[in-house]
PLY file of the C-alpha trace (Angstrom):
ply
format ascii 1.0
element vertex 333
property float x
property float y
property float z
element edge 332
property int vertex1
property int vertex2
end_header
-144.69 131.87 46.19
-143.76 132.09 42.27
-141.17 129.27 40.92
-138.10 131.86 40.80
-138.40 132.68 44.30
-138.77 129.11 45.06
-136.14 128.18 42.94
-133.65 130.44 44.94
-134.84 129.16 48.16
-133.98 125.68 46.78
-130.83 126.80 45.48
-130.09 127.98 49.54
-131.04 124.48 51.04
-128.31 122.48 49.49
-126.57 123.97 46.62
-124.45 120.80 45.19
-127.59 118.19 45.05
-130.60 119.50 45.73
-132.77 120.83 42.62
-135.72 122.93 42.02
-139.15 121.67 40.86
-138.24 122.07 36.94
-135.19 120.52 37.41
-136.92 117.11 38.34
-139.39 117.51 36.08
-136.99 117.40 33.37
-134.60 114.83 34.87
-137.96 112.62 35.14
-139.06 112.72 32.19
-135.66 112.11 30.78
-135.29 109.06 33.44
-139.08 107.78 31.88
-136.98 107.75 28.15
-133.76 106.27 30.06
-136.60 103.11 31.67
-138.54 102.42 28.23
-135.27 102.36 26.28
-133.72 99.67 28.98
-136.86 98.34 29.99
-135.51 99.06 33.39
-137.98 100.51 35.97
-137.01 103.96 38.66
-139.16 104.95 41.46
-139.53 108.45 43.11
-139.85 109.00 46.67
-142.45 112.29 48.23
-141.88 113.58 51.55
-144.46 115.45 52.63
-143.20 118.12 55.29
-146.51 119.28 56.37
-145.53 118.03 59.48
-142.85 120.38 60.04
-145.21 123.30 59.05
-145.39 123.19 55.51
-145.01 126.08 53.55
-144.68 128.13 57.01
-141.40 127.54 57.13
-140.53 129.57 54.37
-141.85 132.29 55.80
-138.27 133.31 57.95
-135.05 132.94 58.53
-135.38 129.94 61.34
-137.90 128.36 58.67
-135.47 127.86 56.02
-132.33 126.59 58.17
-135.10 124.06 59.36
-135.36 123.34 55.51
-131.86 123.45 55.03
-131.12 120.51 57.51
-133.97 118.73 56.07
-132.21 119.36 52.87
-129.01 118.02 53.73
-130.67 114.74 55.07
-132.48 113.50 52.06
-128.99 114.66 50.17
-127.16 112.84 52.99
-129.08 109.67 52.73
-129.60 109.13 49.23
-126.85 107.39 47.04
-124.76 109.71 44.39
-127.25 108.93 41.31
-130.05 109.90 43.21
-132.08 113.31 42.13
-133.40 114.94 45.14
-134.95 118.36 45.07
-137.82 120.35 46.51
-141.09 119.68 44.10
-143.26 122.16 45.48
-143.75 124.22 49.21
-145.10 121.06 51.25
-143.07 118.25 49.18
-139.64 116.94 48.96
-138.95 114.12 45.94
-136.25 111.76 45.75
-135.69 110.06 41.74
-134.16 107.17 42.37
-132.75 105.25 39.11
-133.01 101.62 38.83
-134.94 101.43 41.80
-137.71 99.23 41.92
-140.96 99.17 44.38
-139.08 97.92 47.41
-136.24 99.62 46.86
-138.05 102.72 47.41
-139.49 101.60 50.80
-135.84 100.93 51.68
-134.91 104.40 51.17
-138.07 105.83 53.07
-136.68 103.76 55.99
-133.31 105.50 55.62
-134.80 108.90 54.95
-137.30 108.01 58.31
-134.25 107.73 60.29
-132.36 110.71 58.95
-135.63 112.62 60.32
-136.17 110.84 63.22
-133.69 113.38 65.00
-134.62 116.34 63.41
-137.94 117.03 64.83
-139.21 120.09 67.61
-141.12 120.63 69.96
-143.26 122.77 67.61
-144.08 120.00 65.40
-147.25 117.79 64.16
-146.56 114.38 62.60
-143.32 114.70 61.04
-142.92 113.55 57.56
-145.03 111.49 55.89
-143.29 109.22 52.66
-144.98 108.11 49.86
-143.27 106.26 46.41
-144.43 105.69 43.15
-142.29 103.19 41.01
-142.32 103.51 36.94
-144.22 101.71 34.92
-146.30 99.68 37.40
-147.56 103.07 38.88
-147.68 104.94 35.53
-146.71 105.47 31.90
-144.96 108.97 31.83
-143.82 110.90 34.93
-146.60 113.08 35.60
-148.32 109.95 36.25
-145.90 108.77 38.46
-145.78 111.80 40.58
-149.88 111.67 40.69
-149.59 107.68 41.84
-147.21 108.88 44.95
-149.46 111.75 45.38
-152.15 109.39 46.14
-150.32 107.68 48.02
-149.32 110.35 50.18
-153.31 111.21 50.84
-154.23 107.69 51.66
-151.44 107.41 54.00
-151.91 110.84 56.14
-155.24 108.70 56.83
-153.57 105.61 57.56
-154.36 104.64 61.76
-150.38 105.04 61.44
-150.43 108.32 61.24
-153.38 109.53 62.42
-153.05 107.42 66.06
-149.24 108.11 65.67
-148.33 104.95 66.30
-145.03 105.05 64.57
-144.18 106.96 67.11
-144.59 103.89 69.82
-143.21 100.55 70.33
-144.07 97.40 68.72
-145.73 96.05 71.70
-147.60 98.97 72.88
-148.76 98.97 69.02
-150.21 95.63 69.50
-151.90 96.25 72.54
-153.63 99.47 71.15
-154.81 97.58 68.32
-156.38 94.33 70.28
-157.78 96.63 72.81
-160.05 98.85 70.79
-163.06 98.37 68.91
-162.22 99.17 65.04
-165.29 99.80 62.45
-164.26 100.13 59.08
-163.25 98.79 55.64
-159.39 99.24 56.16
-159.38 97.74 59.67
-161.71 96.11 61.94
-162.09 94.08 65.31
-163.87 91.17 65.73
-163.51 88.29 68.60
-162.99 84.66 67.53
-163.12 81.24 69.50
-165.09 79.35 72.50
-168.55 80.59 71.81
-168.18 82.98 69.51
-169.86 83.06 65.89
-166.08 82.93 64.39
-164.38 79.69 65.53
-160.45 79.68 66.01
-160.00 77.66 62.78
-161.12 80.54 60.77
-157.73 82.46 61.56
-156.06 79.39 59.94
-158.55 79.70 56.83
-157.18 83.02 56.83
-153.88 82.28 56.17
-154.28 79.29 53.98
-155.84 81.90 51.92
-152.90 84.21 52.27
-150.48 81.21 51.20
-152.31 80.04 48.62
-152.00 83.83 46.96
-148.49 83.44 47.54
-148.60 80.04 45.59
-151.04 81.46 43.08
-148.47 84.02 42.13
-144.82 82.67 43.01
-142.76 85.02 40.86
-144.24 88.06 43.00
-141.89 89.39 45.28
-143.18 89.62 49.19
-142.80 89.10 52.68
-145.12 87.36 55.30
-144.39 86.89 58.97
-146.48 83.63 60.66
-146.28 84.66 64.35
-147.44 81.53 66.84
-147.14 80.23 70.08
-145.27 76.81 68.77
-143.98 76.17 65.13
-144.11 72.89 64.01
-145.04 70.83 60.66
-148.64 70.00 61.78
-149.69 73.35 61.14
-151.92 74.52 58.54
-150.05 77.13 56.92
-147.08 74.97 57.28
-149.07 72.38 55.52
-150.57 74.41 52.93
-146.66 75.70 52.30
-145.24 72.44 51.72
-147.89 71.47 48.64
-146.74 75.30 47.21
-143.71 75.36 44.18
-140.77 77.70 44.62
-142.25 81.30 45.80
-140.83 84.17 45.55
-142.08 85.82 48.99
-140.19 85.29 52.07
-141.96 83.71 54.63
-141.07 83.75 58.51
-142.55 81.48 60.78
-142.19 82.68 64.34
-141.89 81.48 68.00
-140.82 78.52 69.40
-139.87 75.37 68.20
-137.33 72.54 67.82
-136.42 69.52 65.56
-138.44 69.25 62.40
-139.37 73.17 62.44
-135.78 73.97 60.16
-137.05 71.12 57.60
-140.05 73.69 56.46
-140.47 74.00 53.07
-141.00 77.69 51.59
-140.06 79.08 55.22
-137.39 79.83 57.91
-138.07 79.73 61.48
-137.27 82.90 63.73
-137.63 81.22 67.32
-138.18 83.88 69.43
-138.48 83.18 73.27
-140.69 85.73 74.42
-143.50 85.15 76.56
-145.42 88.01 74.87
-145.56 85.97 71.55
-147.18 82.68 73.54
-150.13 84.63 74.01
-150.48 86.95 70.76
-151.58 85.26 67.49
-150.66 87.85 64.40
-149.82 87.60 60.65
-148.22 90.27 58.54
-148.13 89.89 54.58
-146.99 92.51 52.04
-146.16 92.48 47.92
-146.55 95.06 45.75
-150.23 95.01 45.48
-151.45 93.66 48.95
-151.03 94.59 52.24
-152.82 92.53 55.10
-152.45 92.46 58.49
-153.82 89.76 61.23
-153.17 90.46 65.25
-155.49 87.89 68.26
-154.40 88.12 71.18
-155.40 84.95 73.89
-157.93 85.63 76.40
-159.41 83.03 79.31
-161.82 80.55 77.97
-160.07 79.87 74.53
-161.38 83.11 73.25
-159.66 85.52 71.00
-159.56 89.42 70.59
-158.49 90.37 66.78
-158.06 93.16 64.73
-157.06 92.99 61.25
-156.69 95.39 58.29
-155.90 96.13 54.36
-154.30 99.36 55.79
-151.08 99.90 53.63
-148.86 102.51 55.83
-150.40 100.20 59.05
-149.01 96.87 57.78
-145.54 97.93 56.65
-145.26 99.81 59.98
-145.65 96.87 62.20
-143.50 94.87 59.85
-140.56 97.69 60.88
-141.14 97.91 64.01
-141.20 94.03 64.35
-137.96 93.86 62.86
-136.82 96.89 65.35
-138.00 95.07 68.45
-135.96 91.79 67.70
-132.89 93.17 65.47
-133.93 91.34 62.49
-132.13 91.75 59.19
-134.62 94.72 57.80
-136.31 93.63 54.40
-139.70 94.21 53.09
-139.21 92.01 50.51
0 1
1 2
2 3
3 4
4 5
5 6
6 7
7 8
8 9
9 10
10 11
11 12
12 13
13 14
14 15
15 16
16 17
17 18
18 19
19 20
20 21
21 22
22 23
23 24
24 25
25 26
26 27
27 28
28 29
29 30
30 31
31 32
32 33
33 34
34 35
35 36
36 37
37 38
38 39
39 40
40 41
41 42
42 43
43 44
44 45
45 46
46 47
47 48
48 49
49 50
50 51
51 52
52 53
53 54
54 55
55 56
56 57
57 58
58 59
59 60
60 61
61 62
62 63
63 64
64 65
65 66
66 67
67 68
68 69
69 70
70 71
71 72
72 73
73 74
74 75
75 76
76 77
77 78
78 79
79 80
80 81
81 82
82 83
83 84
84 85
85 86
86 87
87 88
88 89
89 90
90 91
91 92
92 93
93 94
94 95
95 96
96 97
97 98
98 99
99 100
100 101
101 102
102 103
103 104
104 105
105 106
106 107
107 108
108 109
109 110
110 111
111 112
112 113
113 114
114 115
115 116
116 117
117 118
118 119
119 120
120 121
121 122
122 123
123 124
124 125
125 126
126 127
127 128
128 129
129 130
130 131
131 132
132 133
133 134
134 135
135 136
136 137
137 138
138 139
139 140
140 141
141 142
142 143
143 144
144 145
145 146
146 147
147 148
148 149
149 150
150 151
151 152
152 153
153 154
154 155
155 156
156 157
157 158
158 159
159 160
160 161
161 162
162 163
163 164
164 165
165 166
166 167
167 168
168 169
169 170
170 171
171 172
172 173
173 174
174 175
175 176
176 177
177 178
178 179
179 180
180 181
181 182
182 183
183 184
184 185
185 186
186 187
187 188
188 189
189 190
190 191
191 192
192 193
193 194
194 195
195 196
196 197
197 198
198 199
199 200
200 201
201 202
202 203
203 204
204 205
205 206
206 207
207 208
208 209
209 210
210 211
211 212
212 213
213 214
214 215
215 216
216 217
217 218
218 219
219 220
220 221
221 222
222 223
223 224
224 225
225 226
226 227
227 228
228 229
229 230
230 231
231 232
232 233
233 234
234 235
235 236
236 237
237 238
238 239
239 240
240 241
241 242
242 243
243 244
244 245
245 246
246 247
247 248
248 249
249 250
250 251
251 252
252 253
253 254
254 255
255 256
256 257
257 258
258 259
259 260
260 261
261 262
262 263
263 264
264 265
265 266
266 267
267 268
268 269
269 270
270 271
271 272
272 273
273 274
274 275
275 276
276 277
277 278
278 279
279 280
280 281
281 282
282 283
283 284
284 285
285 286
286 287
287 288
288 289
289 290
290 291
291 292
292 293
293 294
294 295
295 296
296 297
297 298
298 299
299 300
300 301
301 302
302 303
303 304
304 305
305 306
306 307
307 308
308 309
309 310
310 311
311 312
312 313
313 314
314 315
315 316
316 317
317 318
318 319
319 320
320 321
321 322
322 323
323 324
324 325
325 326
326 327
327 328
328 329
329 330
330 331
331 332
């Protein structure tokens, strides 16, 4: 399909706000001289519609009122300064001025919505969102749109996506993940406690580490969620928080507790009575450069099944759907 024919499709979809490829080429580039003037920073968001049937759905008339309403949602969603447009036959891209890293995730949770109720029978995955934010992913826009591109790969190979587990609950995530037997360098199983070569402390090393990155860069933006059976101020990663400055990450600590647990330094209890969260053992930690992801859940004989994992897409998932399952204030960071 040439760029004239697409350009009239696009021109179809959503006439008032919704732009053709060149169009946000040139409105990037101009937003790029807009940033480095200001020293202000914009992100972009891709939605890859692949999912929907990709450049199929240009291909008739049903096609491109499926477009259309996919269209109107991104246009629907996005605030007034927002640039939204179709980039190429399988992508979608949102500019989003002043916008920085998690802002963008923000608006992929918005945009995730706005889709949620737009899928058929017919259909794969869905979408799949990616962001790029200027200039931490790139110097001029073309590099921006090839840092999202990435980013779109690597997640369409994220266990998110390929297990479709954003398509499940929280809890019947968890259970997938501490039930299987995971091989890899972006997620793996291993068992922990009574007997076993890892001992139970070395899930608290883990998280001291964790903490102490937090410490070791406090002006970084972040959020970590500490889930235990009991909070209270003899824990580790309580301890190790207490010796830390002012950080910049927000750190949860979650299950039960009483008394001394709201006089936590660096952290705010979430107690959660649940008796699903006596027994499960997890830790979720993302800033702009890491994503980590720690789930044991309690078997007989002080044992421990685990799975954790560097998987990007994977950790911010379970972060939303943890937030989902007990109406927490959404925030990624």
């Amino acid at each position: 399909m040439d760029t004239e024919t697409r350009s009239a499709i696009t021109r179809k979809l959503a006439p008032s706000r919704f732009y053709d490829s060149y169009f946000l080429n040139e409105y990037g580039r101009i937003e790029v001289s807009r940033a480095n003037r200001y020293n202000t920073s914009f992100s972009i968001v891709l939605v890859d519609i692949d999912g929907y049937g990709g450049t199929h759905l240009f291909e008739d008339a049903q096609g491109i009122e499926f477009l259309k309403k996919l269209a109107t949602a991104v246009v629907d969603t996005t605030r007034t300064c927002d640039i939204a447009g179709l980039s190429d036959t399988r992508r979608m891209m949102v500019i989003l001025p002043e916008t920085d890293h998690f802002g963008a995730l923000a608006t992929i949770r918005k945009l995730s919505r706005s889709f949620g109720s737009l899928k058929r029978p017919e259909d794969g995955g869905g979408a799949v969102f990616s962001h790029a934010t200027f200039p931490r992913d790139g110097k001029d826009f073309g590099e921006i749109v090839g840092a999202a591109l990435k980013k779109s790969f690597e997640r369409k190979e994220s266990l998110w996506e390929k297990q479709g587990l954003k398509n499940r609950l929280f809890w019947e995530i968890i259970g997938e993940l501490t039930s299987k037997a995971y091989k890899g360098h972006e997620a793996a199983s291993f068992d922990a406690g009574a007997g076993q070569e890892l001992s139970e402390f070395f899930l608290d090393q883990i998280n001291e580490l964790i903490v102490r990155e937090i410490a070791r860069t406090p002006e970084k933006r972040g959020i970590m969620y500490y889930g235990t059976k009991n909070i209270s101020a003899s824990l580790p990663v309580v301890k190790t928080l207490g010796t830390a400055g002012a950080v910049s990450t927000k750190v949860f600590l979650v299950g039960e507790g009483e008394g001394s647990v709201w006089d936590v330094k660096n952290a705010l209890p979430l107690l959660l009575d649940d008796p699903r969260l006596r027994e499960t053992f997890f830790t979720f930690f993302l800033n702009e450069d890491t994503a980590y992801a720690l789930v044991c859940k309690e078997n007989w004989g002080a044992t421990f099944s685990c799975f954790h994992t560097a998987d990007n897409g994977l950790v911010e998932g379970l972060i939303s759907k943890f937030q989902q399952e007990y109406s927490l204030q959404e925030q990624l960071g």
